[in-house]
C-alpha positions as CSV (number, residue, x, y, z in Angstrom):
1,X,9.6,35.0,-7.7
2,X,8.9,32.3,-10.4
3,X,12.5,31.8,-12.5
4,X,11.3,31.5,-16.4
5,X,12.5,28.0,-17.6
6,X,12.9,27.4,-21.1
7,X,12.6,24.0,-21.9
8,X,14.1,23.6,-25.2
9,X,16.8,25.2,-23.6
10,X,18.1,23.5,-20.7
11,X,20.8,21.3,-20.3
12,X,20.7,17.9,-18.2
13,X,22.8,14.4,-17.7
14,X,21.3,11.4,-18.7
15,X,19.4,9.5,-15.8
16,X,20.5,6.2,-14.4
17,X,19.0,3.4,-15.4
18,X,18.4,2.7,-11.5
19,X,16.4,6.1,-10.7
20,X,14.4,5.7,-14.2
21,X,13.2,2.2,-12.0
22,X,13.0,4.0,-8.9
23,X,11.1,6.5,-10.1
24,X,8.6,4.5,-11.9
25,X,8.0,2.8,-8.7
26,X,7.5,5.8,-6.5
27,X,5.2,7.0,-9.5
28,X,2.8,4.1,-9.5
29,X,2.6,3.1,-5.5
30,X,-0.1,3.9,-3.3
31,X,0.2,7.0,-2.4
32,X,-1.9,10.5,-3.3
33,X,-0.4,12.0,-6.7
34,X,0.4,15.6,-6.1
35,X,3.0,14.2,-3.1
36,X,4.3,11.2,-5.1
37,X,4.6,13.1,-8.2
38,X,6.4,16.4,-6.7
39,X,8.7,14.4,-4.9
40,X,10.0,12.4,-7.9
41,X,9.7,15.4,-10.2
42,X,11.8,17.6,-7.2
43,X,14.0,14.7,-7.2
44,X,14.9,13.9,-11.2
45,X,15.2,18.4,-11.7
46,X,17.4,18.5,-8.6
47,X,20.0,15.6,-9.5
48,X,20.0,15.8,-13.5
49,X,19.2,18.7,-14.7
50,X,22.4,20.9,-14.9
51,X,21.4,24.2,-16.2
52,X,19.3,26.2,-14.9
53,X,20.1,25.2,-11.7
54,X,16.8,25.2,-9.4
55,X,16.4,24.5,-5.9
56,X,13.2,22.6,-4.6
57,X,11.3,25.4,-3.6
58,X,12.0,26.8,-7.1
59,X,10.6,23.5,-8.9
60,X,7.4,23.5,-6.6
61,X,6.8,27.3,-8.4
62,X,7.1,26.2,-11.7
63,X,4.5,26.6,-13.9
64,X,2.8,23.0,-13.8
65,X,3.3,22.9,-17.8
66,X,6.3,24.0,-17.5
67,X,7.5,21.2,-15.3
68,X,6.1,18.5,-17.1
69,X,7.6,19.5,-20.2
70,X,11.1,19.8,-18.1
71,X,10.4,16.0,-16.8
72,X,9.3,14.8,-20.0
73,X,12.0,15.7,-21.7
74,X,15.3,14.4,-19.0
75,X,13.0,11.7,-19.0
76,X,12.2,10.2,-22.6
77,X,15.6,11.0,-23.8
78,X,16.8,9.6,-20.8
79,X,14.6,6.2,-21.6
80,X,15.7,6.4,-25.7
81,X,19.8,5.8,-24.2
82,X,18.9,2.7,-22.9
83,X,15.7,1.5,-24.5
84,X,16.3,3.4,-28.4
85,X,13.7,0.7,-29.6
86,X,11.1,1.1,-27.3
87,X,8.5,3.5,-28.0
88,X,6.3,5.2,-25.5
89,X,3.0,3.9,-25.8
90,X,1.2,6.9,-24.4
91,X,-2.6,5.3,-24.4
92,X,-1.1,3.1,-21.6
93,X,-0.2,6.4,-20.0
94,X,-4.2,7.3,-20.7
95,X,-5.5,4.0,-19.1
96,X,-3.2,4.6,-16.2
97,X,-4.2,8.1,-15.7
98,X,-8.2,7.2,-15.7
99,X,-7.1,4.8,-12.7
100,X,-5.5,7.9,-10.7
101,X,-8.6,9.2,-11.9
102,X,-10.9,6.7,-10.5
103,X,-8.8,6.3,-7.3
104,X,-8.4,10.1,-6.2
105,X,-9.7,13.2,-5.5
106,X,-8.3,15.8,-7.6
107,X,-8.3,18.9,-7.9
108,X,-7.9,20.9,-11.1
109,X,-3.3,21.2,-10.7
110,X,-3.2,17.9,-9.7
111,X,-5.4,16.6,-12.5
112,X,-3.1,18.4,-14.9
113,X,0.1,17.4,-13.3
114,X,-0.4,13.7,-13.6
115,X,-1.4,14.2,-17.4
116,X,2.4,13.4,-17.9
117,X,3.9,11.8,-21.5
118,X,7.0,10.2,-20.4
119,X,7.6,6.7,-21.9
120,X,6.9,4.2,-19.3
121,X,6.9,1.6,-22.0
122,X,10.6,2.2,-22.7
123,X,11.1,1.7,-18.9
124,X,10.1,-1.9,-18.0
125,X,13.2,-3.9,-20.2
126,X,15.5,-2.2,-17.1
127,X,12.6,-3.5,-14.5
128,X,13.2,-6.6,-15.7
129,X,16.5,-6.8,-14.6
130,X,15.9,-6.4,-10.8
131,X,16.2,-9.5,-9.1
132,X,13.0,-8.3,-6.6
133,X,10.1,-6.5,-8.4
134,X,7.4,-4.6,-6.4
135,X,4.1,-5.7,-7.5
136,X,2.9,-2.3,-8.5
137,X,6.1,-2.6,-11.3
138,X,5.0,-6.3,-11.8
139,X,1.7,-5.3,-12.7
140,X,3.3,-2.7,-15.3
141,X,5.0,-5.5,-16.7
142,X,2.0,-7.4,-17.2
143,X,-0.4,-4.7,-18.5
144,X,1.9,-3.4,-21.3
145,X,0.3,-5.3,-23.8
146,X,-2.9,-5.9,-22.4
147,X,-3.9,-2.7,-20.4
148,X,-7.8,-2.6,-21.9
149,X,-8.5,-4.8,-18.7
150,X,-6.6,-4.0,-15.8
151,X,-9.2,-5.4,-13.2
152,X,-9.5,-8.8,-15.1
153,X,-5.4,-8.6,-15.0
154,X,-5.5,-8.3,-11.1
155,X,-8.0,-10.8,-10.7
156,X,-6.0,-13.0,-12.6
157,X,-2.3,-12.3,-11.1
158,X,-3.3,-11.1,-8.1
159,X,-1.8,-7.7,-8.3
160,X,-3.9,-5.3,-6.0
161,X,-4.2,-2.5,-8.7
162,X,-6.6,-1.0,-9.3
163,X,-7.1,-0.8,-6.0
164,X,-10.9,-1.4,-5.0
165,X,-11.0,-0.2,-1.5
166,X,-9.5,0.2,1.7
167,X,-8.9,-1.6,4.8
168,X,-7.8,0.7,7.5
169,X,-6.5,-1.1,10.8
170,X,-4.9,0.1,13.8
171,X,-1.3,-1.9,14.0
172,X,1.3,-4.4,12.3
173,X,-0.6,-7.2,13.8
174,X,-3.6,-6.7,11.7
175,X,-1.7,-5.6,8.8
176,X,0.2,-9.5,8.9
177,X,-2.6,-11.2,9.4
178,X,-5.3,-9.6,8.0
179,X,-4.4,-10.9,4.2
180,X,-3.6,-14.5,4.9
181,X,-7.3,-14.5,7.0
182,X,-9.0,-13.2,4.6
183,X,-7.2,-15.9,2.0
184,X,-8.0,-18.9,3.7
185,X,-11.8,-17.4,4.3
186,X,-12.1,-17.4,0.3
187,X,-11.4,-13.5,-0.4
188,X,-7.8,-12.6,-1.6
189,X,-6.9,-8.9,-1.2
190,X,-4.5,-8.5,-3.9
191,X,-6.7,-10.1,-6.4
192,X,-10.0,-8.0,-4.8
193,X,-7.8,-5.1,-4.7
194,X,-7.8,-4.4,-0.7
195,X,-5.3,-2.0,0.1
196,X,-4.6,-3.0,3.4
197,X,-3.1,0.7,5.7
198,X,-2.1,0.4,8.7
199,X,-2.6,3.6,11.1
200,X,0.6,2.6,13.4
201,X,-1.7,2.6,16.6
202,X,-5.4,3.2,17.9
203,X,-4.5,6.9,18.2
204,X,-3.5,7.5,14.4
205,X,-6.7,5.8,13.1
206,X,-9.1,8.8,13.3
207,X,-6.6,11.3,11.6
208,X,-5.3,9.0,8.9
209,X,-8.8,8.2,7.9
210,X,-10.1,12.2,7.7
211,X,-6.9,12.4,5.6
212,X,-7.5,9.2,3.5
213,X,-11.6,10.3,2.8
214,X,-10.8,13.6,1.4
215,X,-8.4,12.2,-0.8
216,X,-9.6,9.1,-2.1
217,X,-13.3,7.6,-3.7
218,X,-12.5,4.4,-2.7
219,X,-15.2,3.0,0.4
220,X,-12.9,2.2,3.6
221,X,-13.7,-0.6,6.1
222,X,-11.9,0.9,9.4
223,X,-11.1,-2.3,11.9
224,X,-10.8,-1.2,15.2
225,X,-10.4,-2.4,18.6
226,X,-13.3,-3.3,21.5
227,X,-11.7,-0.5,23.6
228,X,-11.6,2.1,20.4
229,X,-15.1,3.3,21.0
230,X,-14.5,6.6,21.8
231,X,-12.5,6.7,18.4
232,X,-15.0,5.0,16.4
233,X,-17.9,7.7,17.6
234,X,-15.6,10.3,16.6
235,X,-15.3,8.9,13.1
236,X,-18.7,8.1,12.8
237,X,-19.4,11.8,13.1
238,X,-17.6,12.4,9.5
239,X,-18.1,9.1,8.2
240,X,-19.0,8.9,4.5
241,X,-21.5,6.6,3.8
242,X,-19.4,4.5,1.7
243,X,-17.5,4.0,4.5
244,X,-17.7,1.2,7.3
245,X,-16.7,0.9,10.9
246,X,-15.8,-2.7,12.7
247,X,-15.2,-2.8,16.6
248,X,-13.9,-5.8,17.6
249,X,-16.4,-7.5,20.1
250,X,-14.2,-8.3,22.6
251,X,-10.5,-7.3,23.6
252,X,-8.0,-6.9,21.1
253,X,-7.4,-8.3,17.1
254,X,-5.2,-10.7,19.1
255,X,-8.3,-12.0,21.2
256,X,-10.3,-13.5,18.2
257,X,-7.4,-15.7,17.5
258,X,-8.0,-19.6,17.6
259,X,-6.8,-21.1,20.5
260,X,-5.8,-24.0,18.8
261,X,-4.1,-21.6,16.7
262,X,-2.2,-20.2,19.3
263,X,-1.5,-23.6,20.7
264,X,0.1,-25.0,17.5
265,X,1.8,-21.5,16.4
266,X,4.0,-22.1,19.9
267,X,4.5,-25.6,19.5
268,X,5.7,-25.4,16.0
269,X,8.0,-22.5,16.7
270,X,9.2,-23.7,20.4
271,X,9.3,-27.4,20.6
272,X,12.8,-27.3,21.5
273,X,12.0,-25.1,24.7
274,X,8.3,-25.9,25.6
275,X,5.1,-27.2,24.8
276,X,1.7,-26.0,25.6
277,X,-1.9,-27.1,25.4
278,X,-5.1,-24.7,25.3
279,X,-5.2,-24.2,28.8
280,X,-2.9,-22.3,29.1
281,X,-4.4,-19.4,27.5
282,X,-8.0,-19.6,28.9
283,X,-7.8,-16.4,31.2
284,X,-9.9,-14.1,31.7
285,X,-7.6,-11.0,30.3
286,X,-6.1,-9.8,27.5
287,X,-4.5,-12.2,25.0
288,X,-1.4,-10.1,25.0
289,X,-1.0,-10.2,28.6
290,X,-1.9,-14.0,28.5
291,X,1.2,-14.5,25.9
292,X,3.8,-12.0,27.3
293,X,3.3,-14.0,30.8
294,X,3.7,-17.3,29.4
295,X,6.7,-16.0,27.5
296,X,7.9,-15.2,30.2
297,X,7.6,-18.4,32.0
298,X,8.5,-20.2,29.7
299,X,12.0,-18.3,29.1
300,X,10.8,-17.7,25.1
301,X,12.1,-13.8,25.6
302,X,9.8,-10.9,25.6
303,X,6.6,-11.5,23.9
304,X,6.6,-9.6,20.2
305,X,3.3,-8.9,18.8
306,X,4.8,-8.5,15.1
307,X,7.2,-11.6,15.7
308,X,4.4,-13.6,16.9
309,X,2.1,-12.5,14.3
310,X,4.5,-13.7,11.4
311,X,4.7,-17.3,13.1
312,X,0.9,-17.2,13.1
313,X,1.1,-16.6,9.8
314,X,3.1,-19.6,9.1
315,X,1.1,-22.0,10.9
316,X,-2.4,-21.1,9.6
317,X,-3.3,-23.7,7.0
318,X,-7.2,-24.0,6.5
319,X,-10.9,-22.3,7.6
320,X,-10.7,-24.1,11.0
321,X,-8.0,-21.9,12.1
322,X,-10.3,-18.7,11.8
323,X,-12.9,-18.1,14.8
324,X,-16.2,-16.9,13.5
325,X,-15.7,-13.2,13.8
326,X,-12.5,-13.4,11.8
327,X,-14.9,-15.0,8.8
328,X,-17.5,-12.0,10.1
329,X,-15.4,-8.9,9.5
330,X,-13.7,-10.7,6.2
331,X,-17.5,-11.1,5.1
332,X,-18.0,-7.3,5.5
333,X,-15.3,-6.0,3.9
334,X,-15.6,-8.6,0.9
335,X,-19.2,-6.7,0.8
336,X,-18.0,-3.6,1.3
């Protein structure tokens, strides 16, 4: 049973200055609106507002108008304590909105529920005052006064939002490496805006991409594995046309990596211990099982494919450390 809520007639405590931030944050990341928005909404009713007391499952029932007007209110008078000069400028909350827009598929709730006026405006003075600011905040703090064009912003601070499409990959190697590639290759991600998601394995890529197509409009270039076949048929089966599949010619993302590359990555991070030259890593097997052997060997401790990929990182400096089918797939998804 729905508990009536009065809005005019509740009574709440003023929100920290630190969960106004947080929120914000969790408002304007990646991630599809009807979870990010319920969980901060859930979130602000359950720790400030003091009468009526409701539970979670009581603010999920509320009437949708009903709840915004509850959040708008804790939150702009919140905002006016700290920021009594600041007014909301609400057709930055409009631009923002036709992004969420342009990003999602929504239905007809979730369309009304992110049609929110709470001063975000009033906000960004106490975002300023965090030593470390995530970039979707940073870009806030840029668009402010400029929010008419928000792609020309990106493109000119490199700030990922809007986000143009996706780049769906199986592990944390990819999701390292991928970006500072597709850099030296010419094509900047954040300033493109490629969202770069990682899947957290091979086996997680089919279901996180049937999850991310029914939620988003943006195309999706999925980067998979030689031995991911049998997943990439699958996909292709529901695959929007937007939409665009890579398999890796041979091996792993590991086994198009420059063998000079390799070479000076170990070299630089183990000339203490060892030194190796290209020859050591021209087997016939997988570059994984190549590198955890001569880790091994070598006494370097166990071979880390995250580890190793942010030394990689570190040690690619220019185009000739990218084989050709590195260049290949960040030519497809710059075309995407």
């Amino acid at each position: 049973m729905h508990k009536e809520v009065i809005t005019e007639k509740i009574k709440f405590s003023i929100v920290s200055s630190k969960d106004l931030v947080l929120s914000l944050d969790r408002l304007t990341r990646f991630k599809y609106p009807e979870i990010k928005y319920y969980r901060v909404f859930s979130e602000l009713l359950c720790k400030y507002l003091i009468s009526p007391k409701l539970s979670k499952k009581e603010i999920l029932q509320l009437d949708t108008d009903v709840l915004k007007s509850i959040v708008e209110k804790i939150w702009n008078e919140s905002v006016s304590f700290y920021s009594p000069d600041v007014k909301p400028d609400f057709g930055f909350n409009k631009t923002l909105r036709q992004e969420i827009e342009n990003t999602y598929i929504l239905n007809e709730d979730i369309s009304n529920l992110v049609d929110i006026d709470i001063n975000i405006n009033g906000v960004l003075p106490l975002v300023k005052k965090f030593n470390t600011i995530a970039l979707n905040l940073k870009r806030l703090l840029l668009a402010q006064n400029d929010y008419s064009a928000l792609t020309a912003l990106r493109e000119r601070y490199n700030l990922c939002f809007p986000v143009e499409k996706i780049l769906l990959c199986e592990g944390v190697t990819e999701e390292i490496l991928m970006p500072k590639f597709a850099s030296i290759a010419g094509y900047n991600f954040d300033k493109y805006g490629v969202k770069l998601v990682s899947a957290g394995g091979k086996n997680q890529v089919e279901k996180l991409y049937c999850e991310l197509k029914d939620e988003l409009k943006t195309p999706i270039f999925i980067l998979l594995d030689a031995d991911a076949a049998q997943t990439a048929s699958r996909i292709h089966s529901v695959l929007r046309d937007k939409d665009r599949i890579y398999l890796i010619h041979h091996g792993e993302f590991e086994d198009i990596f420059s063998l000079n590359l390799i070479k000076r990555t170990i070299n630089n991070s183990y000339k203490n211990i060892c030194e190796c030259r290209i020859s050591d890593f021209k087997y016939d097997a997988p570059m994984t099982k190549i590198l955890t052997e001569f880790f091994r060997i070598n006494n370097l401790g166990d071979y880390q494919k995250a580890d190793f990929a942010k030394k990689v990182f570190e040690n690619t400096k220019t185009q000739k450390d990218l084989t050709q089918e590195i260049v290949d797939i960040v030519y497809q998804i710059k075309n995407l």
